[in-house]
C-alpha positions in Angstrom: 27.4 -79.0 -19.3 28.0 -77.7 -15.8 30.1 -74.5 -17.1 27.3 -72.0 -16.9 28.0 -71.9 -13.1 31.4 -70.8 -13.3 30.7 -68.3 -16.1 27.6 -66.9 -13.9 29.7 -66.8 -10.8 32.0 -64.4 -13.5 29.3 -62.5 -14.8 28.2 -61.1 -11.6 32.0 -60.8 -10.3 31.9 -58.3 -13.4 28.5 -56.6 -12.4 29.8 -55.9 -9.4 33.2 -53.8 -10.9 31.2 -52.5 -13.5 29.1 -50.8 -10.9 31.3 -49.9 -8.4 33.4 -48.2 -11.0 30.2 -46.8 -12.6 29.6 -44.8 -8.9 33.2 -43.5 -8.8 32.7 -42.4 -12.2 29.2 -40.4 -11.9 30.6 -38.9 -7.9 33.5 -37.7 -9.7 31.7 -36.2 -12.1 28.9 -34.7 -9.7 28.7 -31.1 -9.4 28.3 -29.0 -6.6 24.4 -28.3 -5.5 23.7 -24.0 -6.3 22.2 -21.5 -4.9 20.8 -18.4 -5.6 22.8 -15.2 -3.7 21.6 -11.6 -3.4 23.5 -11.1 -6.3 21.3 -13.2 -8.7 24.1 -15.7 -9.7 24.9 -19.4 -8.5 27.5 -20.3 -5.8 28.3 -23.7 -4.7 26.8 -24.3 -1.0 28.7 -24.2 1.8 28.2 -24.8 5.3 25.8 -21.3 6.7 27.4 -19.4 9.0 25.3 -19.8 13.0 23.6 -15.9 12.5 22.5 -17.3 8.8 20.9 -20.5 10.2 19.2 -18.9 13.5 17.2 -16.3 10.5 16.4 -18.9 7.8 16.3 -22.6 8.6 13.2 -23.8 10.2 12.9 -24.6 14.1 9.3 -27.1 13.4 5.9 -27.1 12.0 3.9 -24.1 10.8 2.7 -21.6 14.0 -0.8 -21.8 12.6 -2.4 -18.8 14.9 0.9 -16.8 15.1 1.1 -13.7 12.9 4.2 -12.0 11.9 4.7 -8.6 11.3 7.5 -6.0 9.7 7.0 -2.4 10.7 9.1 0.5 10.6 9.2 0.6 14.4 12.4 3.2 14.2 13.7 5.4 11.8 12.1 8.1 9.6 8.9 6.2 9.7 8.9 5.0 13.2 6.0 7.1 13.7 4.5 5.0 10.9 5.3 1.6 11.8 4.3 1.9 15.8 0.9 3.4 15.3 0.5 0.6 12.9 1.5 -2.3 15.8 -1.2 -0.6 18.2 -3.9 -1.2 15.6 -2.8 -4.8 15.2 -2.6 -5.2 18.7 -5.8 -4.5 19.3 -7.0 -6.3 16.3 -5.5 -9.6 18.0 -6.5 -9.1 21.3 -9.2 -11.9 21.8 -9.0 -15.4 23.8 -10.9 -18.2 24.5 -13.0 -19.2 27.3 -10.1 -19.7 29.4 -8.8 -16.1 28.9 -5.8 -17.5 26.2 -5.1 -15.5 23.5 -6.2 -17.0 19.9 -3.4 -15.3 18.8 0.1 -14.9 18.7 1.9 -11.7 17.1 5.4 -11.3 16.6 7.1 -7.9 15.3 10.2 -7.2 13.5 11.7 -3.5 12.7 12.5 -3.1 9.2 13.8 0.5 10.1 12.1 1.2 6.9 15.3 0.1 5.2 14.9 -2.9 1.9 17.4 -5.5 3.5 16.4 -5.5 7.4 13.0 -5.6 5.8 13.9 -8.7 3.4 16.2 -10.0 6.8 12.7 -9.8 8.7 10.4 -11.6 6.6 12.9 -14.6 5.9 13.2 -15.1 9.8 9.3 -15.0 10.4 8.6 -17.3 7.1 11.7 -19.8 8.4 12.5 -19.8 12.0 9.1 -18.6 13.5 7.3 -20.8 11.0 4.6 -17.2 10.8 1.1 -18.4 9.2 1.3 -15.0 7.7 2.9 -11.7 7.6 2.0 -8.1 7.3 3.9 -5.2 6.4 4.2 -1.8 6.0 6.5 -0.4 3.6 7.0 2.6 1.5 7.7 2.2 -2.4 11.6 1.4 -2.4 11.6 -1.6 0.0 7.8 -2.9 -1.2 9.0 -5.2 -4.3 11.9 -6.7 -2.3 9.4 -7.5 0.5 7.1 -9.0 -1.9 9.9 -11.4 -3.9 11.1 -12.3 -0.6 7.5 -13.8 0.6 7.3 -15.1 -2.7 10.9 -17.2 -2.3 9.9 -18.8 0.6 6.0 -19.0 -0.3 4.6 -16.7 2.8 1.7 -15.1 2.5 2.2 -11.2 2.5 -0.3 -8.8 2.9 1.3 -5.5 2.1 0.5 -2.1 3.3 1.9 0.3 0.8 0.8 2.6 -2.3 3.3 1.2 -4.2 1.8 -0.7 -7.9 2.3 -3.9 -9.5 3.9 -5.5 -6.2 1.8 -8.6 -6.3 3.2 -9.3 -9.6 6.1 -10.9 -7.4 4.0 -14.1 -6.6 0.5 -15.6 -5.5 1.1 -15.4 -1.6 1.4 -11.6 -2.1 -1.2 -9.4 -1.3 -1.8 -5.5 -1.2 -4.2 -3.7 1.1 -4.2 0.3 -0.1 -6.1 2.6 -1.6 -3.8 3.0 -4.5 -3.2 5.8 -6.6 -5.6 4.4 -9.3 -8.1 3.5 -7.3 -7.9 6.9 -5.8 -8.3 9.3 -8.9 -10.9 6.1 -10.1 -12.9 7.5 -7.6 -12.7 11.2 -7.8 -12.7 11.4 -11.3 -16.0 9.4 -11.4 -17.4 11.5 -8.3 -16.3 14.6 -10.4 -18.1 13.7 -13.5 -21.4 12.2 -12.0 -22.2 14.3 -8.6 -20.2 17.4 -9.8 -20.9 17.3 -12.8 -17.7 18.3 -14.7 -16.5 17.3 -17.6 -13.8 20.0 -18.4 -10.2 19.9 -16.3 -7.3 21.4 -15.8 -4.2 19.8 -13.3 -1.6 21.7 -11.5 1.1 19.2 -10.6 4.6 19.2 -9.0 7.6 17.9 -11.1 8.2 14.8 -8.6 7.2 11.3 -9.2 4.6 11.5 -7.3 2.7 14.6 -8.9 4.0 13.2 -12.7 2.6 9.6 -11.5 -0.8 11.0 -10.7 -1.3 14.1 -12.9 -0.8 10.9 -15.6 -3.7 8.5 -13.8 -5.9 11.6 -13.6 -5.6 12.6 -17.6 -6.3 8.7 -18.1 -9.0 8.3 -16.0 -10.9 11.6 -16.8 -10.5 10.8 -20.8 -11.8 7.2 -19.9 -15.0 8.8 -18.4 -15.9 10.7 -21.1 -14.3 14.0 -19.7 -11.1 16.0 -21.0 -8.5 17.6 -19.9 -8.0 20.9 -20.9 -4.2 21.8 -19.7 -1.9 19.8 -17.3 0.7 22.9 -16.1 3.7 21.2 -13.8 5.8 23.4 -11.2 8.8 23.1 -9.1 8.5 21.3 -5.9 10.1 23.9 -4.0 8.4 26.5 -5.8 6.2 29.7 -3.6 5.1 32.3 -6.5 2.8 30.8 -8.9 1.9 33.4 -10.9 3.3 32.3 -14.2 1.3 28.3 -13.7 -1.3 30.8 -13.0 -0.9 32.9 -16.0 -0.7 29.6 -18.2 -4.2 28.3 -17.0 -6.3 31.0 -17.3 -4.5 32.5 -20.4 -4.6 35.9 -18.7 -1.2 37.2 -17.4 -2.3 37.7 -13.9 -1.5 40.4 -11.3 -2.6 41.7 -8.3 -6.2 42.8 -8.3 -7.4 46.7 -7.7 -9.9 45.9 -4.9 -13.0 47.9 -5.4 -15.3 49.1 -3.2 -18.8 47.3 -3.8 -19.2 43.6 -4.8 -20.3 44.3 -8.4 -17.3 46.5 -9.4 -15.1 44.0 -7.9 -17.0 41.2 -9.5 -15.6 42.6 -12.6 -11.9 41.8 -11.6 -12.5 38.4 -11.9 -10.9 36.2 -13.9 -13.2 33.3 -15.8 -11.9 30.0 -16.6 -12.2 27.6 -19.3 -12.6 24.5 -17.3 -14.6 23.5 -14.4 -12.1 21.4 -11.6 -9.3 22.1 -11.1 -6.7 18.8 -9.7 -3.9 19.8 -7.2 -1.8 16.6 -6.6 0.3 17.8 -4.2 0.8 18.0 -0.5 -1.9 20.0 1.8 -0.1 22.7 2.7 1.3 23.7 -1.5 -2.8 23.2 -2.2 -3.7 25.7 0.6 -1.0 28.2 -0.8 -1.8 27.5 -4.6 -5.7 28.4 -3.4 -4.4 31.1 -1.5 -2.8 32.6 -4.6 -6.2 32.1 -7.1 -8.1 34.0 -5.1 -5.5 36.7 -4.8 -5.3 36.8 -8.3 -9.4 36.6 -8.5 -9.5 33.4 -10.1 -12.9 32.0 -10.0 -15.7 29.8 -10.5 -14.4 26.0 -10.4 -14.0 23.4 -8.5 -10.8 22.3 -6.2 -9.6 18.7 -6.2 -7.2 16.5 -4.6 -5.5 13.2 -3.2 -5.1 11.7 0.3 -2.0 13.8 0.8 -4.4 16.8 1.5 -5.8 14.8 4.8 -4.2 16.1 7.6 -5.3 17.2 10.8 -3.5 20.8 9.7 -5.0 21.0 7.0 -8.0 23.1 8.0 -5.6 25.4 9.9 -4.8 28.8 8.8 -5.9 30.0 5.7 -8.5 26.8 5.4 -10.9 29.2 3.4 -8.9 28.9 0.2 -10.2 25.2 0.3 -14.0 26.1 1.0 -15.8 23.3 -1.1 -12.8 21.7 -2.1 -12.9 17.5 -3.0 -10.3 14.7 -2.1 -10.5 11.2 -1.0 -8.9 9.1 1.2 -8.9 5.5 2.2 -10.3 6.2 5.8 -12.4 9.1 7.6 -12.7 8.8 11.4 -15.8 10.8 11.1 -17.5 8.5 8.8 -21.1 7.6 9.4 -20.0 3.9 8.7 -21.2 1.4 11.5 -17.6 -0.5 11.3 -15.9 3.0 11.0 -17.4 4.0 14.3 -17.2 0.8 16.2 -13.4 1.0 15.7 -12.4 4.2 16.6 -14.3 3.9 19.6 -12.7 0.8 20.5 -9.2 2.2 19.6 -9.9 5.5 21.4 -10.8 3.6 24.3 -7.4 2.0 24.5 -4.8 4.5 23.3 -6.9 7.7 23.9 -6.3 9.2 20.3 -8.1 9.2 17.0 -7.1 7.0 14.6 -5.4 7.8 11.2 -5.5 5.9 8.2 -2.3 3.5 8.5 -4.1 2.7 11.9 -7.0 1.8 10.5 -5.3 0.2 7.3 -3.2 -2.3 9.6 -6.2 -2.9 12.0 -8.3 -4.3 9.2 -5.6 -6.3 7.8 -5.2 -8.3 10.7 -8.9 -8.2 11.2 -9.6 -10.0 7.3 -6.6 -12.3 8.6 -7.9 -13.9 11.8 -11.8 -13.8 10.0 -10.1 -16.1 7.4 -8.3 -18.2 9.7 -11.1 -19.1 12.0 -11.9 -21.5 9.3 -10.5 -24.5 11.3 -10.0 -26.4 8.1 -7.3 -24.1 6.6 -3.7 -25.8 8.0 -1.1 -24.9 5.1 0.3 -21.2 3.9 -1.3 -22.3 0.4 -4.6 -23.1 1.8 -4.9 -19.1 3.8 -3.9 -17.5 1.0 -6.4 -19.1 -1.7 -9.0 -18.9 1.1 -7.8 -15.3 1.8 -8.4 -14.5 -2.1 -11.6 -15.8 -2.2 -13.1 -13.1 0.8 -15.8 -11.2 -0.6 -17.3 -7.9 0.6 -15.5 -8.0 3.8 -16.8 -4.5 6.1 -14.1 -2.9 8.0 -13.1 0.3 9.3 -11.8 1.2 5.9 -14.7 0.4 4.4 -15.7 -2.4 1.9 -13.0 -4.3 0.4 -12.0 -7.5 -1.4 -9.3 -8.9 -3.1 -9.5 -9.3 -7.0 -7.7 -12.1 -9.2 -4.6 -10.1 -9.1 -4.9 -9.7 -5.1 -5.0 -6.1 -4.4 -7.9 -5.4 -2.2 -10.6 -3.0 -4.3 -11.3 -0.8 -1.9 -14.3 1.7 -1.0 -12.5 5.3 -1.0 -13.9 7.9 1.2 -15.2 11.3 -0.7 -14.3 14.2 1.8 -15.2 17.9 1.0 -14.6 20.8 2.8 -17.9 22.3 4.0 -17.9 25.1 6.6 -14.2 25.3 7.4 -14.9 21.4 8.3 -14.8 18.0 6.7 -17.4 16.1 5.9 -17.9 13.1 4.0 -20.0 13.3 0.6 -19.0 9.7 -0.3 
């Protein structure tokens, strides 16, 4: 009984062909490995071209202490983006006891344009293996910059107003006053130090004025307050005598000046609210005050956003505004300890006050290198669940954190006008 060898010696003779045919079979059969392009559908790779590799493929291990950066550094918002790479200079200026800098900074121009700014962040997340990135972007460009961080899990801390962009992914992050968080606060301040509870809103007929003329009816209803007419205008509208006409319910004109403050007391036109909420730039709110008190309009109170703080805006014609309320993410005056200590230290350096996207971008990188001088954090994941977790951090913005949802609840500033100056309330 000696045939099992010969049949064995067969058996894996035919477990050999069965398995080199089985391979052929299943390579044939293989399909090509896809990608994702810009247009959403799936391509079969191909070899990248050398401009393609240098801007995505990584060149080693993660930079742990280098930060990366995409600022508008030309363009329409050069102005923007190059104020905003002082501040983070500054921010990162520190060494060790050998006089080495602790930090490394690397800046990209996004020309304030939604490719070169999606181009940007794939080169720092991939070829200079960034622990982190910071940008500033305006509304068009912000979602693409967040998906992008998102795609190759970067942690992005955005500086822009625009909503719902940390929706894209856990590694994003917002730090901004936002419009919510804005009229949150002067709503509130409104109600419980002005004590209003009747409203009226002049808005213009652009997304901006629709956006927050909307969060202000929300937020005052919210409160307990109401809104008593919302009246929009033309954004390249001068005469606003009919809007004017429509709040007060009186068809205005020009006033017969009298000759003694009691006759001309008369003249004056009484309202039916008792704030009134401008969402518009600082110069339309100077001429829309200009125009009430032409028309004799009286006895409320003026409110607005962070588009009213300028350093024009108490130029010419500030009187309108006497008393007037708006917030803002950052006051340079502000009596804050961490407010002062940084405009100092900035005016020291570049020998100009500091505005808000200065400030914004300085405290950014500031709440970065705090969280990183935790030795133990090595990976992107571990920063930005440590980053997360950062309670009550004090800057030059004020107090801020980052909630479940990552966007940093901020303190705003109050600002009123008091004496043809600004001071803060709040």
């Amino acid at each position: 009984m000696k045939f099992y060898r010969p049949l064995g010696k067969m058996f894996i003779l035919l477990t050999v062909i069965f398995s080199l045919c089985f391979s052929k079979i299943a390579i044939a059969d293989e399909k090509p490995v896809q990608i994702p392009n810009a247009g959403g559908k799936s391509l079969p790779v191909k070899p990248p071209d050398a401009k393609q590799q240098v801007k995505t493929l990584s060149s080693g291990k993660l930079e742990r202490n280098t930060l990366g950066c995409v600022f508008p550094l030309s363009g329409q918002y050069a102005d923007w983006g190059n104020k905003a790479r002082d501040a983070i200079l500054l921010a990162t200026e520190a060494v060790d006891e050998k006089n080495n800098p602790l930090w490394k900074v690397i800046f990209e121009d996004s020309q304030g344009l939604p490719e070169d700014t999606k181009t940007a962040i794939a080169h720092l997340a991939n070829a200079k293996n960034v622990m982190a990135i910071i940008a500033v972007t305006g509304g068009a460009e912000a979602m693409d910059a967040a998906r992008e961080a998102d795609k190759w899990k970067v942690p992005l801390i955005l500086i822009t107003p625009k909503e719902g962009v940390t929706s894209a992914g856990e590694y994003v992050f917002q730090n901004f006053l936002t419009p919510r968080q804005q009229i949150k606060a002067l709503a509130k301040y409104a109600l419980d130090d002005l004590n209003c509870a009747i409203f009226s809103a002049l808005y213009p007929q652009d997304d901006y004025g629709k956006e927050m003329a909307k969060i202000f009816q929300e937020e005052v209803i919210r409160l307990g307050g109401k809104v008593e007419k919302a009246i929009p205008y033309d954004i390249n509208q001068a005469d606003f005598r009919e809007e004017i006409s429509k709040l007060t319910g009186v068809k205005v004109s020009a006033p017969q000046r009298k000759g003694t403050n009691q006759e001309e007391n008369k003249d004056t036109i009484s309202v039916d609210f008792e704030a009134l909420f401008i969402p518009d730039s600082y110069t339309r709110a100077k001429l829309i005050a200009s125009q009430l008190d032409f028309y004799n309009v009286k006895g409320f109170n003026l409110l607005g956003t962070s588009l009213w703080h300028s350093s024009n805006l108490l130029k010419n014609d500030a009187q309108y505004l006497e008393g007037a309320i708006f917030v803002d993410s950052f006051f340079a005056h502000s009596s804050y300890l961490e407010t002062i200590n940084f405009v100092e230290v900035y005016y020291k350096k570049y020998k100009r006050e500091p505005e808000n996207i200065e400030a914004l971008a300085y405290d950014t990188a500031a709440i970065i290198t705090g969280t990183l001088d935790n030795k133990e954090i090595k990976t992107r994941g571990q920063f930005a669940a440590a980053l997360n977790k950062a309670e009550n951090y004090n800057g030059a913005t004020g107090n801020f954190y980052f909630d479940s949802n990552r966007v940093a609840q901020k303190t705003a500033f109050i600002l009123r006008v008091e004496n043809g100056q600004l001071e803060q309330v709040k």
